[in-house]
C-alpha positions in Angstrom: 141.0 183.0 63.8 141.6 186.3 62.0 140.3 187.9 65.0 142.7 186.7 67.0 146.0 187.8 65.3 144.4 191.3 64.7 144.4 191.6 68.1 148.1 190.9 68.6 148.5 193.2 65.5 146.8 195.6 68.0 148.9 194.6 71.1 152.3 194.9 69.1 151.0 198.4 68.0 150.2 199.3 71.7 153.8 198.1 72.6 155.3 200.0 69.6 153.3 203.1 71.3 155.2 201.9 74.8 158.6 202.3 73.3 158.5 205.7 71.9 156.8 207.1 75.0 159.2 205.5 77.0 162.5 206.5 74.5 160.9 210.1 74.7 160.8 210.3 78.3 164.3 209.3 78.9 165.1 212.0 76.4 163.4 214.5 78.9 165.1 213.2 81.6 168.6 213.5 80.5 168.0 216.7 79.6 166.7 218.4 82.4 163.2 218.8 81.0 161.2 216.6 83.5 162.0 215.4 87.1 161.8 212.4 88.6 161.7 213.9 91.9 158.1 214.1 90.9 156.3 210.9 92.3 154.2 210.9 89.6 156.7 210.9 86.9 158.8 208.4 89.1 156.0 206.3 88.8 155.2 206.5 85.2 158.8 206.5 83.8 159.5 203.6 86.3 156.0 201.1 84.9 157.2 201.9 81.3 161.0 201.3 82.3 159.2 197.5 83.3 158.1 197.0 80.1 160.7 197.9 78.0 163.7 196.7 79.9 163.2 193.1 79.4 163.2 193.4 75.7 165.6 195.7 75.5 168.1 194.3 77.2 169.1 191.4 75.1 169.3 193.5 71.9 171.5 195.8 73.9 174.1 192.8 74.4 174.0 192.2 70.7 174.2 195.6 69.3 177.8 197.3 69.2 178.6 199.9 71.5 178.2 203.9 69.7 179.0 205.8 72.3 176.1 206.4 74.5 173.7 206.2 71.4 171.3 203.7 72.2 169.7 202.0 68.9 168.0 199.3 70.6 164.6 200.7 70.8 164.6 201.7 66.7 165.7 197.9 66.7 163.4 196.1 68.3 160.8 198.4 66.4 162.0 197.4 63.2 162.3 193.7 64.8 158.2 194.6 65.8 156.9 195.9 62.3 158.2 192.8 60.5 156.1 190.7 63.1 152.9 192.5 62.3 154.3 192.3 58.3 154.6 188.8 58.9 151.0 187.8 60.4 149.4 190.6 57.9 151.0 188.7 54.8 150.3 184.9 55.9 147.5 184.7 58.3 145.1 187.0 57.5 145.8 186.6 54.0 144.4 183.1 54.1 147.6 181.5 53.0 148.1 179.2 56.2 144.7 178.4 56.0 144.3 177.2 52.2 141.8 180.3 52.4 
């Protein structure tokens, strides 16, 4: 059973990994640094837009409004490390299991 919620301590990390890459890239695309002209980039910035966006969006209706600062991503990362705290303290501790 451990083995099981190390691997979605992996998977959250991966998706962690997801939302930085994706945050960073649409810093380099408001500023003019990348293009999405370029298929390629299109493509990429588009997939990671796919896997973000659903998340994203709900804590975007709950978070206040800052002026075209957009938190959500540092929130749902925060919202993501105390998952993994979570599983790390009770499951692979052995406390749900009597262990």
């Amino acid at each position: 059973m451990q083995s099981l919620f190390i691997l979605i301590i992996q998977i959250i990390d991966l998706y962690i990994w997801i939302i930085i890459i994706n945050a960073i890239l649409s810093w380099l695309v408001a500023f003019n640094v990348i293009n999405l002209h370029n298929q390629f980039v299109y493509q990429i910035a588009r997939a990671l837009d796919g896997m973000t966006e659903p998340v994203l969006r709900p804590i975007r209706n709950i978070l206040p409004d800052l002026g075209g600062i957009d938190i959500s991503p540092i929130a749902l990362i925060f919202g993501l490390f105390f998952v993994q705290n979570l599983i790390r303290e009770y499951a692979l501790s052995g406390a749900l299991f009597g262990g």
